[in-house]
C-alpha positions as CSV (number, residue, x, y, z in Angstrom):
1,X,0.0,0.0,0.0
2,X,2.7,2.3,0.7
3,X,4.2,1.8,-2.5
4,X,1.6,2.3,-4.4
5,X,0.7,6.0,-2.0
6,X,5.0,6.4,-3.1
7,X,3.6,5.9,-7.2
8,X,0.5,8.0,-6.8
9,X,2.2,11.1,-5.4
10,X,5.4,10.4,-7.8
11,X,3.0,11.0,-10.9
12,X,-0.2,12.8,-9.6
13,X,0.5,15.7,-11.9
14,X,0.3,13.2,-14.7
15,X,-2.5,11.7,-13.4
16,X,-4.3,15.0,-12.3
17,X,-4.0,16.4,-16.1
18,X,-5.1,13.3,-18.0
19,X,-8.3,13.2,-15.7
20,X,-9.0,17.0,-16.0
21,X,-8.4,16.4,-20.3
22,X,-10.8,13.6,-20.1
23,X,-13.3,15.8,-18.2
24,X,-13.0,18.8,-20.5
25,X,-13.0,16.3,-23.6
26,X,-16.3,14.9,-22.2
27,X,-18.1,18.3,-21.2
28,X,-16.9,19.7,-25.0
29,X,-18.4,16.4,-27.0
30,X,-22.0,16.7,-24.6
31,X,-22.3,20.1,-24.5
32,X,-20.8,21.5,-28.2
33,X,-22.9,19.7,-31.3
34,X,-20.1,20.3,-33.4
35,X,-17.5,18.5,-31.7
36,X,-20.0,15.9,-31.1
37,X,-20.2,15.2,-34.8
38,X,-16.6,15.6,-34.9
39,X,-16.4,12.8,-32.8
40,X,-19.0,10.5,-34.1
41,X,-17.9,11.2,-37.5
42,X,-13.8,10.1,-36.8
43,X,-15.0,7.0,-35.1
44,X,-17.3,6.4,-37.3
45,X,-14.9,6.4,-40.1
46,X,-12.3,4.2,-37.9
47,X,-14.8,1.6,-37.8
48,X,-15.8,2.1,-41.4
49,X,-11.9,1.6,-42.2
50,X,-11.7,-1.7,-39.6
51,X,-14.8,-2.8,-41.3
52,X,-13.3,-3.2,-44.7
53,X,-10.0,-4.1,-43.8
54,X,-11.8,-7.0,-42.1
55,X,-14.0,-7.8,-45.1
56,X,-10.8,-7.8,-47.8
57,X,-9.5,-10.1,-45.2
58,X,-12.6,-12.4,-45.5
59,X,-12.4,-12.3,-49.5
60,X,-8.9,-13.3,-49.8
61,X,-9.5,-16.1,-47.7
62,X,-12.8,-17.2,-49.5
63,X,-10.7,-16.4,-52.5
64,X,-7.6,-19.1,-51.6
65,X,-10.4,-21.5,-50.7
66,X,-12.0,-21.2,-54.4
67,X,-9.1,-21.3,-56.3
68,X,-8.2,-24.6,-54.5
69,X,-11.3,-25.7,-55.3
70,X,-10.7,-24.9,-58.7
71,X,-7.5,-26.3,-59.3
72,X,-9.0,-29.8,-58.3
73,X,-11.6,-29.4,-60.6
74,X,-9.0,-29.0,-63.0
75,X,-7.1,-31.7,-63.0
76,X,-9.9,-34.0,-62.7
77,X,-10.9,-32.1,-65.8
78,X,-7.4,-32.9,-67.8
79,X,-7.4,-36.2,-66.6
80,X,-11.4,-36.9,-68.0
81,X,-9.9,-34.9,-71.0
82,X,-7.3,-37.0,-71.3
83,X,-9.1,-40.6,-70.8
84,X,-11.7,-39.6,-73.3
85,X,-8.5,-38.7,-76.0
86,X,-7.3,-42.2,-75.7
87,X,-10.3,-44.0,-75.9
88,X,-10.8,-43.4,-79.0
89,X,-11.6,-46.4,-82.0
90,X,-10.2,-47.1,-85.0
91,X,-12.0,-45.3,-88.4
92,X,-11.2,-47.5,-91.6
93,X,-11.3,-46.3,-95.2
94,X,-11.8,-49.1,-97.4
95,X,-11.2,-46.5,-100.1
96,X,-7.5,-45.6,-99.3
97,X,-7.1,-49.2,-97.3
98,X,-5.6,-47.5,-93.5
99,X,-7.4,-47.0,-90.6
100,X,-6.7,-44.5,-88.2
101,X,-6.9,-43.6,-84.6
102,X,-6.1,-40.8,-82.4
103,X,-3.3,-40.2,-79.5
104,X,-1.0,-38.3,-77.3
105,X,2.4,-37.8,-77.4
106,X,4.1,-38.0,-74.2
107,X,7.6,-36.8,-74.7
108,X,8.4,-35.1,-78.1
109,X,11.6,-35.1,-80.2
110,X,14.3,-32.4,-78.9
111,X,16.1,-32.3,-81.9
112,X,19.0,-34.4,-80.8
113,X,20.3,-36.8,-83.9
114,X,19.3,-39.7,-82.1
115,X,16.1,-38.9,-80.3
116,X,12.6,-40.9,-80.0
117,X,9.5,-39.6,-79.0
118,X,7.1,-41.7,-76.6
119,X,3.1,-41.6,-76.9
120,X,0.0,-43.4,-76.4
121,X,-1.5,-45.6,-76.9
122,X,0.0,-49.0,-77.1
123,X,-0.4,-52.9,-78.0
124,X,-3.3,-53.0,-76.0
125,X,-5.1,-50.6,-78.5
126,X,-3.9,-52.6,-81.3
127,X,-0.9,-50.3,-82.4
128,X,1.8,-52.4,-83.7
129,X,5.2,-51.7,-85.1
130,X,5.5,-50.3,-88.1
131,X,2.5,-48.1,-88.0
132,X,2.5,-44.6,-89.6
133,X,1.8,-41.7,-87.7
134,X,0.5,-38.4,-88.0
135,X,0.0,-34.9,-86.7
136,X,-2.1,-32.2,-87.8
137,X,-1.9,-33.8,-91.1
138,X,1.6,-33.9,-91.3
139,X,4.0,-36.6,-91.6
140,X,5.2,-36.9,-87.9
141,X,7.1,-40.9,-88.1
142,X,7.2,-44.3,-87.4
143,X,5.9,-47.2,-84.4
144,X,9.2,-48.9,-83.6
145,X,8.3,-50.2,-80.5
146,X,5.3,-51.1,-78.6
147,X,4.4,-51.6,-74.8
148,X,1.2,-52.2,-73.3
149,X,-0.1,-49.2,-73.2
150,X,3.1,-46.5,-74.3
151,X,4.8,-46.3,-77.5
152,X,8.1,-45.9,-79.0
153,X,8.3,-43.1,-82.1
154,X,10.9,-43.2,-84.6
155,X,10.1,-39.5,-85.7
156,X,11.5,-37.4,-89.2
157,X,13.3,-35.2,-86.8
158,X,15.9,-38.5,-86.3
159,X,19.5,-39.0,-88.1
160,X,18.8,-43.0,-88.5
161,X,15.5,-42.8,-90.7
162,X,14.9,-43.0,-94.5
163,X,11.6,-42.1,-95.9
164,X,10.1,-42.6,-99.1
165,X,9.0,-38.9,-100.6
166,X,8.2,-37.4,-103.8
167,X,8.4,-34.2,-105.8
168,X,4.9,-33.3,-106.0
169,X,2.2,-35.0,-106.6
170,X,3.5,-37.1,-109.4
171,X,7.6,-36.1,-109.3
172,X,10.6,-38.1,-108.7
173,X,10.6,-40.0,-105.6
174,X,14.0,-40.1,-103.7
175,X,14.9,-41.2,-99.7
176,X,14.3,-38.2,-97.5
177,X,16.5,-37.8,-94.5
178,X,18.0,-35.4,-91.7
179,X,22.1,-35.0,-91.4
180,X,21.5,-34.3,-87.7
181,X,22.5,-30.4,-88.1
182,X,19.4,-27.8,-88.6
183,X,16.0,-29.2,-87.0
184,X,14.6,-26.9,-90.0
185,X,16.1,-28.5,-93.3
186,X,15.8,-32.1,-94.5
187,X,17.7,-33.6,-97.3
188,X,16.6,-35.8,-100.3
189,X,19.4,-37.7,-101.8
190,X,19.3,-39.4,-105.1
191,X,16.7,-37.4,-106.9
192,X,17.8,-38.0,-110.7
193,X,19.2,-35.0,-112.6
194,X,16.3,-34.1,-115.1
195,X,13.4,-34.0,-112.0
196,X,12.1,-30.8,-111.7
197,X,12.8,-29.5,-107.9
198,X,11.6,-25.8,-107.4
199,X,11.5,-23.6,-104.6
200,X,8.4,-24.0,-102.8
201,X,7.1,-27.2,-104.5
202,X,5.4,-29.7,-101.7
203,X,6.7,-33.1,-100.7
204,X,4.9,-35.6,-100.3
205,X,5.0,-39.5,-98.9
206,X,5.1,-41.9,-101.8
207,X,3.7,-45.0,-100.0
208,X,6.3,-46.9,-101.2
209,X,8.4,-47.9,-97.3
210,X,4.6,-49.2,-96.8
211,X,4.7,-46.7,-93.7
212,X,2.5,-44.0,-95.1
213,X,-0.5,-43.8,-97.6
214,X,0.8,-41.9,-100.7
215,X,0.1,-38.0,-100.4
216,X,1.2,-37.4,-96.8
217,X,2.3,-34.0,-97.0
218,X,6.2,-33.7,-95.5
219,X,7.6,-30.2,-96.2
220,X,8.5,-27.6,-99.0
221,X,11.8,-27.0,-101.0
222,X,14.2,-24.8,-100.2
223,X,17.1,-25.2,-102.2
224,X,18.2,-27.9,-104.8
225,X,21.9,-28.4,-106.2
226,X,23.7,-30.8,-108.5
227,X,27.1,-32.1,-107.9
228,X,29.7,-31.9,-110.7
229,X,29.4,-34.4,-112.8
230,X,26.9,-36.0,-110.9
231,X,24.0,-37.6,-112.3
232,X,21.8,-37.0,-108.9
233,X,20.9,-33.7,-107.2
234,X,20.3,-33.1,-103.6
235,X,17.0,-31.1,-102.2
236,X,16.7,-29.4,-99.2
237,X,13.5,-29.6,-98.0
238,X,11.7,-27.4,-95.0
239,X,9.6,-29.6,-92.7
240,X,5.9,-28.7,-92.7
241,X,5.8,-30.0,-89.0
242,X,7.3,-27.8,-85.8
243,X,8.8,-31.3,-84.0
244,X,9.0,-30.4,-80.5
245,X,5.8,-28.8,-80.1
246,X,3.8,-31.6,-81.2
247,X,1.1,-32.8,-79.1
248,X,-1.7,-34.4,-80.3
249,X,-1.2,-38.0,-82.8
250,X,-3.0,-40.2,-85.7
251,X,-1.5,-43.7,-86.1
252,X,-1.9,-45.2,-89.2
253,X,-2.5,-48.8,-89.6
254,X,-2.9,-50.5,-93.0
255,X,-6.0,-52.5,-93.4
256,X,-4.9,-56.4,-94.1
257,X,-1.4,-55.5,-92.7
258,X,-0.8,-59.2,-92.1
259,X,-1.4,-60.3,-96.0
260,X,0.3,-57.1,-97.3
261,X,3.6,-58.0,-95.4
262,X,3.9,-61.7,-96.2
263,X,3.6,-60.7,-99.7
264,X,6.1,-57.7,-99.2
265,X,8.9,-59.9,-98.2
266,X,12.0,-61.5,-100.5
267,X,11.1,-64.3,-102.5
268,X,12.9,-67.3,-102.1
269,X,13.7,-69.0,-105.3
270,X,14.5,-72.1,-106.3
């Protein structure tokens, strides 16, 4: 008790003027309108102000909530998307004798000489080796190697293929290939000295590697030059196809694939 008598009378003139300010603050908000409204108006507007702080506070975290809820429904959208991509059927054409269905490529060529690209479907959907495949309408390679349910991609944009290709709709046909240098020029080797190769004419699959239907659009040419003395010129061709943004697939599977091949294969003579 002492003490605290000690504190009192160690800051009663602190004490003494905060009562008398509260005192004259209190008479001048009761008796003076002004002031009054003053007052109510300030702490009117500080609770105004805590008000919205607190509501911003409640929308962002109703915001965070719905864009969680969101994202979920997302993914489950891409991965209903992407079930309903690879379920699709085969689609014949009697007419042109392939059948075709659609799928996804998983990892796409990164213009490395030796790479592969890896897609689906697989054996399970009846893609077998050798099957043609497409994007966009666009030569895009070959099945090489099958799995269950992935499979392996031997595309254009690879130093170890050879494809069948012609000048035009009816031009010389020639091997088409990649040296492994620019992603952006192709190279057809062979093509016979008096076959017309102009800038900008279209190449095409000829059908004959049995990979492709004939008429598969590949690329354009770019340049074509003649060797001295040489009975063959060599075309450089522009792909149609951007390689490493690729996304979506059409394999092509020729119908009566099992007779075609039998008969495709050496003869043995006598």
């Amino acid at each position: 008790m002492r003490n605290l008598w000690i504190l009192l009378q160690r800051h009663a003139f602190l004490l003494a003027f905060t009562a008398l300010m509260g005192l004259s603050f209190s008479v001048l908000v009761r008796h003076d309108g002004s002031a009054r409204s003053s007052w109510f108006a300030a702490t009117g507007g500080l609770s105004a102000s805590v008000e919205e702080q607190r509501r911003q506070w409640s929308d962002y975290l109703q915001l965070a909530e719905r864009n969680s809820a969101l994202a979920e429904q997302n993914a489950a959208l891409r991965s209903t998307l992407l079930s309903m991509e690879l379920q699709g059927q085969w689609t014949e054409d009697h007419r042109a004798g392939w059948r075709s269905r659609p799928g996804l490529l998983v990892k796409s060529p990164d213009g490395i000489p030796s790479t592969m690209a890896l897609a689906r479907p697989g054996r399970l959907d009846s893609v077998r080796i050798g099957d043609g495949v497409l994007t966009s309408g666009v030569a895009f390679g070959t099945v090489v190697d099958v799995g269950d349910h992935y499979t392996r991609i031997l595309p254009l944009l690879n130093a170890a293929g050879t494809w069948s290709c012609r000048i035009g709709r009816d031009g010389a046909v020639a091997p088409l290939q990649w040296d492994g240098r620019d992603p952006d020029t192709f190279q057809m080797t062979d093509v016979p000295r008096y076959a017309e190769a102009r800038q900008g004419d279209t190449i095409y699959t000829s059908g004959y590697d049995l990979r492709f239907p004939e008429g598969i659009p590949v690329g354009r040419i770019l340049t074509a030059r003649q060797g001295a003395g040489s009975d063959f010129q060599t075309v450089e061709v522009t792909p149609l196809l951007d390689f490493t943004s690729a996304r979506h697939l059409e394999f092509l599977s020729p119908m009566n694939a099992t007779e075609r091949d039998a008969l495709a294969q050496p003869l043995d003579l006598p």
